[in-house]
VEXKE-883889 format. One record per residue (C-alpha): x, y, z; residue in one letter. Coordinates in steps of 0.001 Angstrom, whole numbers, plus 500000, padded with zeros to 6 digits. Each point is the difference from the previous one (the first is absolute). Example, Ala and Ser with C-alpha at 12.3 -4.5 7.8 and 13.67 -1.06 7.14 Angstrom:
<nodes>
512300495500507800a501370503440499340s
</nodes>
This chain:
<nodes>
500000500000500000x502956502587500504x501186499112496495x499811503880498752x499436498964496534x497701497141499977x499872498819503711x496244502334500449x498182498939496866x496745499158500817x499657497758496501x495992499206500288x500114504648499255x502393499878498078x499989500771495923x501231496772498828x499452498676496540x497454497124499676x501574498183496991x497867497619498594x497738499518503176x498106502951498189x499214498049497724x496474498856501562x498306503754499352x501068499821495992x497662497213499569x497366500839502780x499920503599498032x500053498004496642x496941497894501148x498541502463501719x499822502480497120x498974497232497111x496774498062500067x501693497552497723x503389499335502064x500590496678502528x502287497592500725x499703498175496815x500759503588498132x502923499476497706x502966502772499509x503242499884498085x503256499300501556x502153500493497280x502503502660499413x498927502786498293x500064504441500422x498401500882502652x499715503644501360x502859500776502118x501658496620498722x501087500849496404x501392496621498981x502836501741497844x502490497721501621x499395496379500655x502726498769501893x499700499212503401x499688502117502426x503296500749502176x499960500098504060x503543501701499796x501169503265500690x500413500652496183x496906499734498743x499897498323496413x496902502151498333x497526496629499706x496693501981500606x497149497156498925x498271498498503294x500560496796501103x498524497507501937x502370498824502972x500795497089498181x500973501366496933x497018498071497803x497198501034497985x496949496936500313x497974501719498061x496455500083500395x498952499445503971x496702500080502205x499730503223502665x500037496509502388x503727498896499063x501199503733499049x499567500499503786x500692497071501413x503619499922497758x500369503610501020x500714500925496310x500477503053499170x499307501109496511x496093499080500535x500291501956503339x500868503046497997x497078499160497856x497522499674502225x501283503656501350x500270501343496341x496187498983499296x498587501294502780x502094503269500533x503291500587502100x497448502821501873x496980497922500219x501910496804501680x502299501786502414x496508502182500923x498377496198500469x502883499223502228x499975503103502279x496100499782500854x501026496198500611x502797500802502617x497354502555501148x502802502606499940x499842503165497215x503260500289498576x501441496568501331x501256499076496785x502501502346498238x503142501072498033x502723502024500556x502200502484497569x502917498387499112x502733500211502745x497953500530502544x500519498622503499x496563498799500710x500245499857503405x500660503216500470x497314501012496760x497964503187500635x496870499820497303x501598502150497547x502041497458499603x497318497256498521x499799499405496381x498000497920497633x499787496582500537x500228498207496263x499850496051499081x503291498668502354x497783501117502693x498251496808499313x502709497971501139x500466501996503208x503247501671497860x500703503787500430x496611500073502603x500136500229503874x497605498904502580x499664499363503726x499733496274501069x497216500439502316x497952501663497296x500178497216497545x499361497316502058x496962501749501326x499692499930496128x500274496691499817x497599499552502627x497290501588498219x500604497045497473x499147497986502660x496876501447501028x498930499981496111x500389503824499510x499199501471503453x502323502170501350x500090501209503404x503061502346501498x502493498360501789x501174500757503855x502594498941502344x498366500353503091x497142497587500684x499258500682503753x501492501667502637x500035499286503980x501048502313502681x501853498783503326x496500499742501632x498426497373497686x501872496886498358x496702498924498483x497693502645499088x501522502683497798x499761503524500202x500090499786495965x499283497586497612x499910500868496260x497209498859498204x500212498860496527x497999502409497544x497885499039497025x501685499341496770x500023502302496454x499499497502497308x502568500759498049x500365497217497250x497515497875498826x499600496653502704x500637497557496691x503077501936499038x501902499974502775x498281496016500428x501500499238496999x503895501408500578x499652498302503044x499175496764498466x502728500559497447x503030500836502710x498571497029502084x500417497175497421x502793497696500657x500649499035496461x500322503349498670x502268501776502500x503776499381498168x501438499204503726x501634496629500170x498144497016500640x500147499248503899x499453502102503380x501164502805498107x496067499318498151x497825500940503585x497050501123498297x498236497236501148x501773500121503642x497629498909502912x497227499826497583x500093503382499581x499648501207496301x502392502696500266x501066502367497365x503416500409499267x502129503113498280x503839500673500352x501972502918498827x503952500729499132x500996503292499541x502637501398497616x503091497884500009x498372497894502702x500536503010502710x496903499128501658x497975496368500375x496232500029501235x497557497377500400x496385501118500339x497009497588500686x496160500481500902x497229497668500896x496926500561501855x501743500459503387x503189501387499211x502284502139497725x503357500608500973x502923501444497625x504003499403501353x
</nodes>
């Protein structure tokens, strides 16, 4: 804790990039905003011009200091399978179809979805190049374009989306979140003096919407993770739905899951 430079983070308030655990809102905005669009919707993975991604250069790209001008997106593992369900785009994590799903719907439109999800204006947002985000005043914000679908160049807190995730949960309610539940003084160990009480939740998404992306993050045989415990979307007979997210040049890890009790992000 007396670590000057990182020792007094408090990380659940702190602007930290999602990665691809922000994933979840692209398609909940996608199905939320198309009559037409579920699970068994089909985008492209392939490689191809997309705004922001040029695809001038198709090498690789490179994780090294000097960076070697490839500017097409790629998937994490460097493949293109072509035509794939919202169900397995999500569950593989890709990321072309993520960008998709943003592109279709509108960059402003999803992040918009996201915030009244996390129940917190503003939660989502991008910085000027630069700019130490932690220390970000608003004049410092800029547009948010199609990376943002990945979690790339875009900044949230951690207690925001999982309360985001949360209203997933609750198929599109969202309620705001608080750290204090009760409150006893030295009088009274069992009756406190406050208690909060839980208020009713703004519909916010459509119930089969978010029903749906849960179903989709949920299924086993989708999700890309290897076979085994690493697979506990089925664990205590929970059905539990399942997103993780890696930052830019794997800086950051999270793994975010939500079921009917629960939602947690670490």
């Amino acid at each position: 804790f007396a670590n000057e430079e990182f020792g007094k983070i408090n990380y659940a308030q702190w602007n930290i990039s999602p990665g691809s655990s922000f994933k979840p809102y692209d398609y909940t905005a996608l199905i939320e905003n198309n009559n037409s669009a579920g699970a068994f919707s089909v985008l492209y993975d392939f490689q191809c011009a997309l705004p922001g991604y040029p695809c001038t250069n198709k090498a690789k790209p490179s994780f090294s200091a000097s960076s070697n001008g490839a500017n097409c997106l790629w998937d994490y593992d460097f493949r293109y399978p072509g035509p794939m369900t919202l169900r397995y785009a999500l569950g593989g994590s890709r990321n072309v179809p993520a960008v998709k799903a943003m592109l279709t719907v509108g960059t402003d439109k999803v992040i918009n979805t996201a915030n009244e999800m996390m129940n917190a204006p503003n939660a989502y947002k991008c910085f000027n190049p630069g700019t130490d985000v932690n220390t970000a005043a608003k004049s410092d914000q800029s547009q948010c374009y199609g990376a943002s679908a990945l979690g790339d160049g875009a900044y949230l807190h951690l207690d925001n989306h999982v309360n985001g995730l949360a209203t997933l949960a609750r198929l599109g309610s969202a309620i705001p979140q608080t750290y204090i539940l009760k409150i006893y003084d030295a009088k009274s160990s069992t009756k406190p003096f406050y208690e909060w009480k839980q208020p009713k939740g703004k519909q916010v998404i459509r119930p089969d919407a978010a029903y749906i992306v849960n179903n989709m993050a949920a299924d086993p045989n989708a999700s890309y993770l290897p076979a085994g415990y690493y697979k506990w979307h089925r664990y205590g007979g929970w059905h539990t739905a399942i997103k993780t997210g890696t930052t830019n040049n794997g800086f950051d890890g999270l793994m975010t899951a939500w079921n009917t009790k629960f939602a947690v992000g670490s």
